[in-house]
DSSP file (Angstrom, degrees, kcal/mol; ACC not computed):
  #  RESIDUE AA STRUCTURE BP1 BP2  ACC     N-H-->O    O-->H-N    N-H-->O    O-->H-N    TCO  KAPPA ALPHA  PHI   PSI    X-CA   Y-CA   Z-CA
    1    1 A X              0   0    0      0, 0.0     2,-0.2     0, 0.0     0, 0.0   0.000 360.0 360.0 360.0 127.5    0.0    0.0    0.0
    2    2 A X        -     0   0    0      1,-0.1     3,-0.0     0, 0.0     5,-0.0  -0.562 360.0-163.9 -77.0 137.1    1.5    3.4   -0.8
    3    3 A X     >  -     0   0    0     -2,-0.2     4,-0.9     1,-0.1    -1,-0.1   0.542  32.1-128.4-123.0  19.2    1.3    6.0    1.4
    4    4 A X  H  >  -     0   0    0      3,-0.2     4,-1.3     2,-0.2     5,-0.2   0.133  37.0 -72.7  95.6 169.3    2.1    9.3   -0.7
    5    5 A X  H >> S+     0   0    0      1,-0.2     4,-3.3     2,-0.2     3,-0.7   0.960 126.2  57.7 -72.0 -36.8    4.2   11.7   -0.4
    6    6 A X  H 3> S+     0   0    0      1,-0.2     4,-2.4     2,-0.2     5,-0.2   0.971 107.1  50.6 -43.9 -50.8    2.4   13.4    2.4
    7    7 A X  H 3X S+     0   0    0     -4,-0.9     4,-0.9     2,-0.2    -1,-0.2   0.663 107.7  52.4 -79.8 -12.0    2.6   10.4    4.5
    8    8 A X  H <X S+     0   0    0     -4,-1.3     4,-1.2    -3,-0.7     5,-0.3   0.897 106.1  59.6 -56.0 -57.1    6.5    9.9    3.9
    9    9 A X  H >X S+     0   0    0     -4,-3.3     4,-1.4    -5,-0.2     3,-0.8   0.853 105.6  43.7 -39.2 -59.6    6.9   13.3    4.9
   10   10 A X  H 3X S+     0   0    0     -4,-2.4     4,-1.5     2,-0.2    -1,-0.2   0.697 114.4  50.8 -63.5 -25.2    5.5   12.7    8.1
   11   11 A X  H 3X S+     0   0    0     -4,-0.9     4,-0.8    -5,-0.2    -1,-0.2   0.617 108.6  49.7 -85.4   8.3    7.3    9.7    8.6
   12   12 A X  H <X S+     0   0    0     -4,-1.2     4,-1.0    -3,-0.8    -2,-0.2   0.633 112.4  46.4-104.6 -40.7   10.1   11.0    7.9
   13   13 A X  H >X S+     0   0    0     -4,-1.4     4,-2.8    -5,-0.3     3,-2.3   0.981 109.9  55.8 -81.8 -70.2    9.6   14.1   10.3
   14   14 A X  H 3X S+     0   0    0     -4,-1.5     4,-3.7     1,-0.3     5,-0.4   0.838 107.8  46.1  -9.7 -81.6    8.4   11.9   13.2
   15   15 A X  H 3X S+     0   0    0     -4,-0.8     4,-1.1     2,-0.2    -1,-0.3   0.853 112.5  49.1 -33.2 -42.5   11.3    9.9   13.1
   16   16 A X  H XX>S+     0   0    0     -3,-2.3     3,-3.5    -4,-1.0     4,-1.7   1.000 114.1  50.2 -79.9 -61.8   13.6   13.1   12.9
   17   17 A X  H 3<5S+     0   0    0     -4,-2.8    -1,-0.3     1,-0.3    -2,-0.2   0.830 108.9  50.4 -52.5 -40.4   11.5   14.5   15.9
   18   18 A X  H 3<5S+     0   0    0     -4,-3.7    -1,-0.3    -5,-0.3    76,-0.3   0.730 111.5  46.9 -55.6 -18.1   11.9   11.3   17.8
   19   19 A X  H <<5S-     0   0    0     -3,-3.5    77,-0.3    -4,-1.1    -2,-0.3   0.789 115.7-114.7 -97.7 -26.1   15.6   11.3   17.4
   20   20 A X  T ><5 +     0   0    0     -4,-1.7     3,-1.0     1,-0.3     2,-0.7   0.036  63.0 154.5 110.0 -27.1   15.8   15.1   18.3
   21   21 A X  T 3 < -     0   0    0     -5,-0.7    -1,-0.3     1,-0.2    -2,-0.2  -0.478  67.5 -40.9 -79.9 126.0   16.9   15.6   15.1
   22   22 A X  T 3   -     0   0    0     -2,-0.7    -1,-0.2    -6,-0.1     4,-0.2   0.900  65.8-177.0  14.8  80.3   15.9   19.8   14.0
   23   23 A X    <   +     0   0    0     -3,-1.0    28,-0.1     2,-0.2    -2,-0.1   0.469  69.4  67.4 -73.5  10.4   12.6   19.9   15.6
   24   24 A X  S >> S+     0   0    0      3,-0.2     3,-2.7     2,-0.1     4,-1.5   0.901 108.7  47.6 -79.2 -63.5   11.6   23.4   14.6
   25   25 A X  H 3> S+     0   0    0      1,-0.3     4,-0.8     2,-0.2    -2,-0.2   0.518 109.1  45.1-109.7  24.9   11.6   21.9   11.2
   26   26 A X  H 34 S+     0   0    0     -4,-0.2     4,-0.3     2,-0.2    -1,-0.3   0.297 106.4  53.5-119.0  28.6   10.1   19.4   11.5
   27   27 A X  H X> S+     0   0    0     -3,-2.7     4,-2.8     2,-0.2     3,-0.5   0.765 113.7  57.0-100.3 -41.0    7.4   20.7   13.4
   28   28 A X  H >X S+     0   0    0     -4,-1.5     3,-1.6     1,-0.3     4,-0.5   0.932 108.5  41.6 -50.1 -96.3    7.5   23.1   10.3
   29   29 A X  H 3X S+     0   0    0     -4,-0.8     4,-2.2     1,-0.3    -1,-0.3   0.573 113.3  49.9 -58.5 -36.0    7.1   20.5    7.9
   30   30 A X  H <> S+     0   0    0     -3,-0.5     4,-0.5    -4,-0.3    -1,-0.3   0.969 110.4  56.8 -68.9 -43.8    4.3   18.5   10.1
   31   31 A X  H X< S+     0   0    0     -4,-2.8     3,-1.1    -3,-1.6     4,-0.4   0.886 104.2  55.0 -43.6 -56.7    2.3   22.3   10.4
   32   32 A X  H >< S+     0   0    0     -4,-0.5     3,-0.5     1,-0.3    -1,-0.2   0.868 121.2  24.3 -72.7 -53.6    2.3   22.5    6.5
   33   33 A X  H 3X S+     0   0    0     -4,-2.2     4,-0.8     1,-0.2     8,-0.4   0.288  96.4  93.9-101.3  18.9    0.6   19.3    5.9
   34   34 A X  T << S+     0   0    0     -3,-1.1     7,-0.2    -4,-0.5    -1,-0.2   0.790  83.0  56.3 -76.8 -16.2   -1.3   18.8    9.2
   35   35 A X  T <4 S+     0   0    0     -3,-0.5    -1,-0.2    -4,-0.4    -2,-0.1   0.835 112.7  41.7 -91.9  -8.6   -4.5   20.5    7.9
   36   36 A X  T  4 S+     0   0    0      1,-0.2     2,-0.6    -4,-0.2    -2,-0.2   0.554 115.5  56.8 -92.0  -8.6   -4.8   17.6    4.5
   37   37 A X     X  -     0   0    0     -4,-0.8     4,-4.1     1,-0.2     3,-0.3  -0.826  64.2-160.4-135.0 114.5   -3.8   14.8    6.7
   38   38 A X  H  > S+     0   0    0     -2,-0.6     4,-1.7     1,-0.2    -1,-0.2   0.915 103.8  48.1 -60.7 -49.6   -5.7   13.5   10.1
   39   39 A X  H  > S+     0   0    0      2,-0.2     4,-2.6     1,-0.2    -1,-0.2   0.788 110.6  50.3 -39.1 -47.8   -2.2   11.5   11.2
   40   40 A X  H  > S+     0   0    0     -3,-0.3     4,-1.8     2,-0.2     3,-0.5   0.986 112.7  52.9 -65.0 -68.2    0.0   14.9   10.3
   41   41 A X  H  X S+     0   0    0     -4,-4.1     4,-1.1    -8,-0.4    -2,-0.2   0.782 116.8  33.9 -38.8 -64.1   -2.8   16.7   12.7
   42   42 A X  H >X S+     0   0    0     -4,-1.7     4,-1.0     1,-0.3     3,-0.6   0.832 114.1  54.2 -73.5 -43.3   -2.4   14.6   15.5
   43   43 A X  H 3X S+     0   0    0     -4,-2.6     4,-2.9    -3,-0.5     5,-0.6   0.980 116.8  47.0 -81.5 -63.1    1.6   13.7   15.2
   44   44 A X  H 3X S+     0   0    0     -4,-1.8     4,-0.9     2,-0.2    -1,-0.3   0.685 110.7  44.8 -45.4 -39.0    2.0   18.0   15.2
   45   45 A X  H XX S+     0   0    0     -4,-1.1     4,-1.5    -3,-0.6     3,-0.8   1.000 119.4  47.1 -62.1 -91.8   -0.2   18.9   18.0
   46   46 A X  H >X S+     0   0    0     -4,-1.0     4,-1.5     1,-0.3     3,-1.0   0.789 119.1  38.3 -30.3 -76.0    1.7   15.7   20.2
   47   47 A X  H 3X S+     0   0    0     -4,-2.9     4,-1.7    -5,-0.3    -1,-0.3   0.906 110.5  57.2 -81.3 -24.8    5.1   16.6   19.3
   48   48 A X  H <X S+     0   0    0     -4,-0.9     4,-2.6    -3,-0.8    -1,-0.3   0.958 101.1  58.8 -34.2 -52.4    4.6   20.3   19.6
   49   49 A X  H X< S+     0   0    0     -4,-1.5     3,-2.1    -3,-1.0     6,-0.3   0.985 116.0  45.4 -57.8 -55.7    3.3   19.7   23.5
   50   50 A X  H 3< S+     0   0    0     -4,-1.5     3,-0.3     1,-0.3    -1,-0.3   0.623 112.5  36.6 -91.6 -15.1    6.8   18.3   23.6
   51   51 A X  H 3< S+     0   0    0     -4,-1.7    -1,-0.3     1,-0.1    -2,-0.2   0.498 136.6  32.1 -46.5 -26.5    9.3   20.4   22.0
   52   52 A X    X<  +     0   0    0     -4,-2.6     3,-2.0    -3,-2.1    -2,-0.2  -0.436  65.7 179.3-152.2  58.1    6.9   23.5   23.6
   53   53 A X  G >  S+     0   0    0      1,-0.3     3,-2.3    -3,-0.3     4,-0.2   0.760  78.3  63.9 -46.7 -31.0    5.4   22.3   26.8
   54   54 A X  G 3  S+     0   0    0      1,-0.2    -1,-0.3    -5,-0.1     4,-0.2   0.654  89.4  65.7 -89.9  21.9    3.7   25.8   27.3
   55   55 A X  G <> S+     0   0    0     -3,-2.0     4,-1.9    -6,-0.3     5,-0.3   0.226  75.9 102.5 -80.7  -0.2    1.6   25.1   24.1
   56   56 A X  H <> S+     0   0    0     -3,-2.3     4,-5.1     2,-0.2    85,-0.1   0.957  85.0  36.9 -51.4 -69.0    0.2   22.3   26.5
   57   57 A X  H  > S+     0   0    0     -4,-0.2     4,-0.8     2,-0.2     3,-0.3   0.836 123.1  39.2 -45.9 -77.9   -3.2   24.4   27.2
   58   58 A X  H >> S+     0   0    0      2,-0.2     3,-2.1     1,-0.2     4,-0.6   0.789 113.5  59.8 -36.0 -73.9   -3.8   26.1   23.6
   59   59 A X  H >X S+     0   0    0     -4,-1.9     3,-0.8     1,-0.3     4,-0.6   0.812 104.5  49.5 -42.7 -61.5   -2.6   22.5   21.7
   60   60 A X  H 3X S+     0   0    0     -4,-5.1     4,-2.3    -5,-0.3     3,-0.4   0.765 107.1  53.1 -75.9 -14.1   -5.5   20.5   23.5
   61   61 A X  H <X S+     0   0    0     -3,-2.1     4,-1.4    -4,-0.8    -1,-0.2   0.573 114.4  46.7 -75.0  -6.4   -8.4   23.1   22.4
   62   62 A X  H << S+     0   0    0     -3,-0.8    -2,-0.2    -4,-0.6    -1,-0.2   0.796 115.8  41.3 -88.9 -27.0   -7.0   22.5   19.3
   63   63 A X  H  X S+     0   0    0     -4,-0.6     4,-3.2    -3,-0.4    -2,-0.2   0.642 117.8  48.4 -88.3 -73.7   -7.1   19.0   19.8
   64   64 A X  H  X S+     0   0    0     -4,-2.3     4,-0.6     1,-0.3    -3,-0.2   0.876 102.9  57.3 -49.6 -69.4  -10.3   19.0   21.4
   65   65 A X  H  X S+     0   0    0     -4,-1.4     4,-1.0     2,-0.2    -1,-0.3   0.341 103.4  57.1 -62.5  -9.9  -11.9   20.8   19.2
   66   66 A X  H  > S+     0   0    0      2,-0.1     4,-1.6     1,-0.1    -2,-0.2   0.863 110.6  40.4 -98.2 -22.4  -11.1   18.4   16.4
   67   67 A X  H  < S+     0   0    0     -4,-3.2    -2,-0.2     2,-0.1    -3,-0.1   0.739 108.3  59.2 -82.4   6.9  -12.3   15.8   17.7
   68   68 A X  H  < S+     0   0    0     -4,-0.6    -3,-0.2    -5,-0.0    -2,-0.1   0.908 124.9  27.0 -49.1 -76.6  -15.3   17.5   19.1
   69   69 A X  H  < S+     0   0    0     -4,-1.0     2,-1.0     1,-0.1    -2,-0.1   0.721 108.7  76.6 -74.8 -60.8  -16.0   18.4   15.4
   70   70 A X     X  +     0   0    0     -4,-1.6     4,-1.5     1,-0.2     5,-0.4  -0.590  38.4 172.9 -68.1  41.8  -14.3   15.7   13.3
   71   71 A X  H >> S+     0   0    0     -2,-1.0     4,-2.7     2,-0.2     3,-0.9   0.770  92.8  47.2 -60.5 -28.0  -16.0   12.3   13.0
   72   72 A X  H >> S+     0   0    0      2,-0.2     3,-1.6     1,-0.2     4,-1.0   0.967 107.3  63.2 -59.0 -88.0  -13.3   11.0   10.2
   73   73 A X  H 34 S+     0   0    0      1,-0.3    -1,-0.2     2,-0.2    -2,-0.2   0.420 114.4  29.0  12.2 -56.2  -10.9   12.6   12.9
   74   74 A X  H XX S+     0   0    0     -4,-1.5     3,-2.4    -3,-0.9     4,-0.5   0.846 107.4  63.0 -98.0 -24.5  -12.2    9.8   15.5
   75   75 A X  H << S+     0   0    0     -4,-2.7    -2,-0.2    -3,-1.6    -3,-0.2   0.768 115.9  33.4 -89.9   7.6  -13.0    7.2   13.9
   76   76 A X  T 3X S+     0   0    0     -4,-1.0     4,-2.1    -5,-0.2    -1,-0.2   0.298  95.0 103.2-117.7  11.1   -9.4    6.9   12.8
   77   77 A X  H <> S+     0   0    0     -3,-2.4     4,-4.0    -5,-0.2     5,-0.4   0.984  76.1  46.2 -22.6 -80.2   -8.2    8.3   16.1
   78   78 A X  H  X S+     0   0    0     -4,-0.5     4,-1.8     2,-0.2     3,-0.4   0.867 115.7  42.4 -53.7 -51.4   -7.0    5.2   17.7
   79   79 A X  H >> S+     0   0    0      2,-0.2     3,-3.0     1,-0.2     4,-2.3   0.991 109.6  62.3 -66.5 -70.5   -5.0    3.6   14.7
   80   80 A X  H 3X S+     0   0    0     -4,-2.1     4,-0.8     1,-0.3    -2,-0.2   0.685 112.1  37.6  -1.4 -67.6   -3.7    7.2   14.2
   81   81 A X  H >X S+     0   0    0     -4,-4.0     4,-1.7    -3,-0.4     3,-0.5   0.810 111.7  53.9 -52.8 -39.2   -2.2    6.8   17.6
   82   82 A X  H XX S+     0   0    0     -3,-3.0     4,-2.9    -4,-1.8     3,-1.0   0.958 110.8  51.6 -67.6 -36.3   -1.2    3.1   17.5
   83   83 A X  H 3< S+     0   0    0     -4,-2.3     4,-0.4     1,-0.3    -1,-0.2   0.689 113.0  42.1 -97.7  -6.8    0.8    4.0   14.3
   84   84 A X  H <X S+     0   0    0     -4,-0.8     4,-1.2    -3,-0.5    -1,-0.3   0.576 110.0  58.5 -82.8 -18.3    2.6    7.0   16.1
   85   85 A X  H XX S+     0   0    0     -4,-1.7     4,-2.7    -3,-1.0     3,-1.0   0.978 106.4  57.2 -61.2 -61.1    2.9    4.5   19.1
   86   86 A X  H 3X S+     0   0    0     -4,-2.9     4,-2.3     1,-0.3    -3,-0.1   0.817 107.5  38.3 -40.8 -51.0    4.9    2.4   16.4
   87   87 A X  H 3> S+     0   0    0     -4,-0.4     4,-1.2    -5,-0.4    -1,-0.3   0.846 107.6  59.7 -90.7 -19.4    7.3    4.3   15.4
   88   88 A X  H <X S+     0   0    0     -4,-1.2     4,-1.6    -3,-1.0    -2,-0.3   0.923 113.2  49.5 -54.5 -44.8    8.1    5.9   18.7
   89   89 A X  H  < S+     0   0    0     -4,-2.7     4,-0.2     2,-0.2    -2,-0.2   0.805 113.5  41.9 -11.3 -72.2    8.7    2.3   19.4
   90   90 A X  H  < S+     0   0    0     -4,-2.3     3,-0.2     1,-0.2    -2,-0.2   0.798 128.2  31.3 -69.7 -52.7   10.8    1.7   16.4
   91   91 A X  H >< S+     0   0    0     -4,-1.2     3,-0.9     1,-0.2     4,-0.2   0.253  85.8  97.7-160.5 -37.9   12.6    4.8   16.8
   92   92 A X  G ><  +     0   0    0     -4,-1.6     3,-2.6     1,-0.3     2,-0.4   0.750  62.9  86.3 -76.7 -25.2   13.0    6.0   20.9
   93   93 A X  G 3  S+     0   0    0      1,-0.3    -1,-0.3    -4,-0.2     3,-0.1   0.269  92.8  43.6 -46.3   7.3   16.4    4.8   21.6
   94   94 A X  G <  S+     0   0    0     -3,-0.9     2,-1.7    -2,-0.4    -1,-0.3   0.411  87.3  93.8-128.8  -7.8   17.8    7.6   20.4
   95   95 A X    X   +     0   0    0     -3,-2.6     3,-0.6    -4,-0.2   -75,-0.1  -0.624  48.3 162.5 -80.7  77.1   15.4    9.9   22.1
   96   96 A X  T 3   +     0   0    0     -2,-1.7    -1,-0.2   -77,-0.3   -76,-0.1   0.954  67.5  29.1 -79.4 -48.4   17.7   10.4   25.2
   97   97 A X  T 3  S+     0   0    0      0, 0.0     2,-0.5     0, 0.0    -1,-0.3  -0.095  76.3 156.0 -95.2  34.8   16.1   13.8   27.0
   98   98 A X    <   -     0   0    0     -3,-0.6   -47,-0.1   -80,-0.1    -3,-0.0  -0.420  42.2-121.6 -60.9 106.5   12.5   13.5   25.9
   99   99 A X        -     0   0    0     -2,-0.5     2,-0.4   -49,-0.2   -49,-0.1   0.014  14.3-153.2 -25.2 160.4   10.2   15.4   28.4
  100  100 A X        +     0   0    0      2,-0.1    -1,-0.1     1,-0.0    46,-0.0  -0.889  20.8 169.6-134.3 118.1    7.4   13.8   30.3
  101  101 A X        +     0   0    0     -2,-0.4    41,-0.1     2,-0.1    -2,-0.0   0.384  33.9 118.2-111.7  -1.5    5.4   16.3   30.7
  102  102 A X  S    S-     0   0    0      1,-0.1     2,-0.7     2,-0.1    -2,-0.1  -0.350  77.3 -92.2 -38.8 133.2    2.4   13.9   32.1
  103  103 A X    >   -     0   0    0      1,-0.1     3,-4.0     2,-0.1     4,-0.1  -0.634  18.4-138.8  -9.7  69.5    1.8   14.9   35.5
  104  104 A X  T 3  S+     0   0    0     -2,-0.7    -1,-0.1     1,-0.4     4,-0.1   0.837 104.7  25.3 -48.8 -42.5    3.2   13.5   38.3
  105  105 A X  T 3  S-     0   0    0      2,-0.1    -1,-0.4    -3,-0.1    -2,-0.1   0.142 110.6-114.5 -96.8  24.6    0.0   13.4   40.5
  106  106 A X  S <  S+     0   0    0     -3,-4.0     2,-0.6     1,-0.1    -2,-0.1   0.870  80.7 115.1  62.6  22.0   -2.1   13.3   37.6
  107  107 A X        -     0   0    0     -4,-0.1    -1,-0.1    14,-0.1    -2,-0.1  -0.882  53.8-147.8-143.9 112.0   -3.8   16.5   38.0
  108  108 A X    >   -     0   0    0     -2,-0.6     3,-2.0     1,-0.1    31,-0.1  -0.450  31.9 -97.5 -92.2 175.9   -3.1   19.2   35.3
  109  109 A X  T 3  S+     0   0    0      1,-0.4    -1,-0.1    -2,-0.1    -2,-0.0   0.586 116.9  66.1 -91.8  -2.4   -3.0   22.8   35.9
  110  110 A X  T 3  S+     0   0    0      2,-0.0    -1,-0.4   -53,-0.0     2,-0.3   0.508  76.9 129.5 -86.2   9.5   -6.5   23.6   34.9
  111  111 A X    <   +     0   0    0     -3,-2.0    -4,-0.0     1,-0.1     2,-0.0  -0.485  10.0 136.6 -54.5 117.8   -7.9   21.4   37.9
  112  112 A X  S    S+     0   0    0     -2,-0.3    -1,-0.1     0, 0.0    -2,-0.0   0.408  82.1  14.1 -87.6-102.1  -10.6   22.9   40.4
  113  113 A X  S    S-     0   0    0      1,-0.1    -2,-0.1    -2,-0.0     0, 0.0   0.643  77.6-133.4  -3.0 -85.3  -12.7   20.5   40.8
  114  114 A X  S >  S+     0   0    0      0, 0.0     3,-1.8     0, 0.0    -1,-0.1  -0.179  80.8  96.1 103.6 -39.6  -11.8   17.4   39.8
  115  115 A X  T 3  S+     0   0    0      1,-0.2    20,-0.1     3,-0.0    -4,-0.0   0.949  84.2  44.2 -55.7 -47.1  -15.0   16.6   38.1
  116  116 A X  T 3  S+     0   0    0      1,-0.1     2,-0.8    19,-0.1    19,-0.5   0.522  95.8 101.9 -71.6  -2.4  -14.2   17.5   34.5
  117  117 A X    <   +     0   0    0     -3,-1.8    -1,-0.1     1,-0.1    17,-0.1  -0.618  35.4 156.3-101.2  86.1  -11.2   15.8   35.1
  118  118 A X        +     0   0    0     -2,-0.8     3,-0.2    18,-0.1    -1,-0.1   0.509  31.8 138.3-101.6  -1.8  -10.9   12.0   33.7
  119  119 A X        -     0   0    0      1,-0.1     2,-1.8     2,-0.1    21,-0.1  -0.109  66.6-103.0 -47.9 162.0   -6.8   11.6   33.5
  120  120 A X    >   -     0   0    0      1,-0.2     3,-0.7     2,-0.0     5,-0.2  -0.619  41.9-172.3 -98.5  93.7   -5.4    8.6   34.5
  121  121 A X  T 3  S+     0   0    0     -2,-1.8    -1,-0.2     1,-0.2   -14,-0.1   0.877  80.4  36.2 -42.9 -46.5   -3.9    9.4   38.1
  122  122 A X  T 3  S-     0   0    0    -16,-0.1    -1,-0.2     3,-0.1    -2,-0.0   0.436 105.7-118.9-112.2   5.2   -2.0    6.5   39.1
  123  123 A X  S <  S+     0   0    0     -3,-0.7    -2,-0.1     1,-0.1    29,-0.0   0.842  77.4 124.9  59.0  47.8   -0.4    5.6   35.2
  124  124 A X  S    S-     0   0    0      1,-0.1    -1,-0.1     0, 0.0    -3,-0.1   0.073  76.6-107.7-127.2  27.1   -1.7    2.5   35.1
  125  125 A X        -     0   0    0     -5,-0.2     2,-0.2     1,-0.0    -1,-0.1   0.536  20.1-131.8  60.0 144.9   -3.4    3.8   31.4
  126  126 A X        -     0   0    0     17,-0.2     5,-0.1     1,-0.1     2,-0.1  -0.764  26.8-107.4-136.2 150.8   -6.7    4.8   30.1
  127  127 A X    >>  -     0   0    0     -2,-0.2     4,-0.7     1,-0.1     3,-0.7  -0.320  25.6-110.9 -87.3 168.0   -8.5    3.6   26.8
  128  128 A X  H >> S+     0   0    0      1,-0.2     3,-3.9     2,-0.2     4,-2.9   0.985 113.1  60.5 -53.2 -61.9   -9.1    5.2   24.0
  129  129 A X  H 34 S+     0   0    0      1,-0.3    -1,-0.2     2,-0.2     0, 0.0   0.695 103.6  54.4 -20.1 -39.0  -12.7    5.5   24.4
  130  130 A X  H <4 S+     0   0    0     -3,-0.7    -1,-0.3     2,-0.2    -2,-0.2   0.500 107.4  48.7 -99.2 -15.1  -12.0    7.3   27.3
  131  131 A X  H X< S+     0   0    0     -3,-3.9     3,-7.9    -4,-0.7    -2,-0.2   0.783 106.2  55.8 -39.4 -87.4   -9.7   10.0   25.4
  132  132 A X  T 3< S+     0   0    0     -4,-2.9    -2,-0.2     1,-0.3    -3,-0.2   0.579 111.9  45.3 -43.8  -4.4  -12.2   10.4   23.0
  133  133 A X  T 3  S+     0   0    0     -5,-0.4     2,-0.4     3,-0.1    -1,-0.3   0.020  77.3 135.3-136.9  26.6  -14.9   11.4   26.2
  134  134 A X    <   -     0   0    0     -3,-7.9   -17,-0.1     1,-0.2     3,-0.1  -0.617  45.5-157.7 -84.8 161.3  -12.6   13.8   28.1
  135  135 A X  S    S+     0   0    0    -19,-0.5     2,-0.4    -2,-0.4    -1,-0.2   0.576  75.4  72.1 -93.7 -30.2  -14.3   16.7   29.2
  136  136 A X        -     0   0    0    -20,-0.3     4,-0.4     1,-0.1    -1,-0.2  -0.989  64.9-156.0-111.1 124.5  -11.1   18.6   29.6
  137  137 A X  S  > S+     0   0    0     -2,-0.4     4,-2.9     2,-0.2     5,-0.4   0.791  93.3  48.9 -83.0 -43.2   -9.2   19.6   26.6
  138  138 A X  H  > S+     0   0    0      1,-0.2     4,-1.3     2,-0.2    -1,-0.2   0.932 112.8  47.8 -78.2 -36.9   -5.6   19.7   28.5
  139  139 A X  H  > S+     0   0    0      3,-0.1     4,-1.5     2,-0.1    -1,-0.2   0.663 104.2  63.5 -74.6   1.5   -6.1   16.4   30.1
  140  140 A X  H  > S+     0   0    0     -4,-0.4     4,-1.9    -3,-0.4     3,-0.5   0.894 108.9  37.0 -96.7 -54.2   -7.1   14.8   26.8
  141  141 A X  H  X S+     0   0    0     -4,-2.9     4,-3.1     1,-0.2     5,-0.2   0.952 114.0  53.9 -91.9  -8.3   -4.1   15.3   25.1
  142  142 A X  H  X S+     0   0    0     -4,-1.3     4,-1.7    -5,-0.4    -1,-0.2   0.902 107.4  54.7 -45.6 -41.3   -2.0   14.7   28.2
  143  143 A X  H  X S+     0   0    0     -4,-1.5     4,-2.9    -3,-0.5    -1,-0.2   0.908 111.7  46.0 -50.5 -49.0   -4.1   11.4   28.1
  144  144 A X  H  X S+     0   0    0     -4,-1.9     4,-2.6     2,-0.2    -2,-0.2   0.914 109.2  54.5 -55.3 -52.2   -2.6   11.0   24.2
  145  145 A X  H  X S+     0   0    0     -4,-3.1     4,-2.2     2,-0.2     5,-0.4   0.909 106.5  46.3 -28.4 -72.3    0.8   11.8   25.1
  146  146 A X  H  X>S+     0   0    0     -4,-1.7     4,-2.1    -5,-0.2     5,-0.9   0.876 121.3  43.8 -74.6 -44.5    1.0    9.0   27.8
  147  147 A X  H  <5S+     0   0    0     -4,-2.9    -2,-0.2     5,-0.2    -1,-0.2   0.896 115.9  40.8 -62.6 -39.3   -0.7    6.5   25.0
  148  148 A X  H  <5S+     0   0    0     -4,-2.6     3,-0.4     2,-0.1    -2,-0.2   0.965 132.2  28.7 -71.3 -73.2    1.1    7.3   22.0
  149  149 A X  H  <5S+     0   0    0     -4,-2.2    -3,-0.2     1,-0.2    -2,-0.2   0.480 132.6  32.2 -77.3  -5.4    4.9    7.5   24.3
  150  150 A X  T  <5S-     0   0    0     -4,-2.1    -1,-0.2    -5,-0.4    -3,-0.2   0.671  98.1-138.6-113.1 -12.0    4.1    5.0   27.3
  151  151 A X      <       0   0    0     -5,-0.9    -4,-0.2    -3,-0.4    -2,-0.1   0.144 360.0 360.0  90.3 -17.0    1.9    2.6   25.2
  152  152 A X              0   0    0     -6,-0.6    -5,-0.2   -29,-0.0    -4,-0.1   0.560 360.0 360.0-118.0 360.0   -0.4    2.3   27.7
């Protein structure tokens, strides 16, 4: 199965981004084709958070609101993820200083409440399903984060 040039590009940037190697451009390069390609959205947003952890808040309304919006958007979520899971896989041994910006207590910095709040506290991973129905835009992609780079 071919996947075009768009979709080399973004495996090709992925990788680079996993490795470290010039992420400004290849955050560039993901930005330019992230609005034709549902994979490009999600892989830009996700490595953005992590090259630019204070994009965290802004990134997940962006986030949010496509899948909010988007049924193509979920219903090819979850593979979307597995297949950025895959290649972080293939690929993370060279990724020596990669942030974690997940929580440590599980509670991200728009918490009041606690009610709106559906993140996985203790890291012992949350389903997709359960992405796809947060209520809070900054724990949803924190939720993504921890799926695509802990697998679980």
């Amino acid at each position: 199965m071919a996947i075009g040039v768009k979709g080399a590009l973004c495996y090709k940037a992925c990788k680079n981004l996993i490795r470290g190697n010039t992420p400004t451009w290849q955050l560039h390069i993901l930005r330019n084709i992230a609005q034709d390609d549902d994979l490009c959205f999600l892989a830009y947003y996700v490595f953005k958070t992590h090259y630019e952890p204070s994009s965290l808040q802004q990134n997940g309304q962006i986030v949010h609101q496509k899948i909010s919006e988007s049924s193509k958007f979920r219903f090819e979520f979850e593979s979307n993820c597995r297949a950025l899971n895959g290649r972080y896989r293939k690929y993370n041994r060279f990724w020596y200083d990669r942030p974690d910006i997940f929580p440590q207590n599980g509670v991200c910095s728009s918490y009041v409440s606690g009610k709106a709040h559906n993140m996985d506290p203790y890291g012992v991973g949350c389903r997709y399903k359960e992405i796809l129905a947060a209520t809070c835009s900054e724990c949803m992609l924190l939720m993504i984060n921890y799926k695509i780079f802990r697998g679980y």
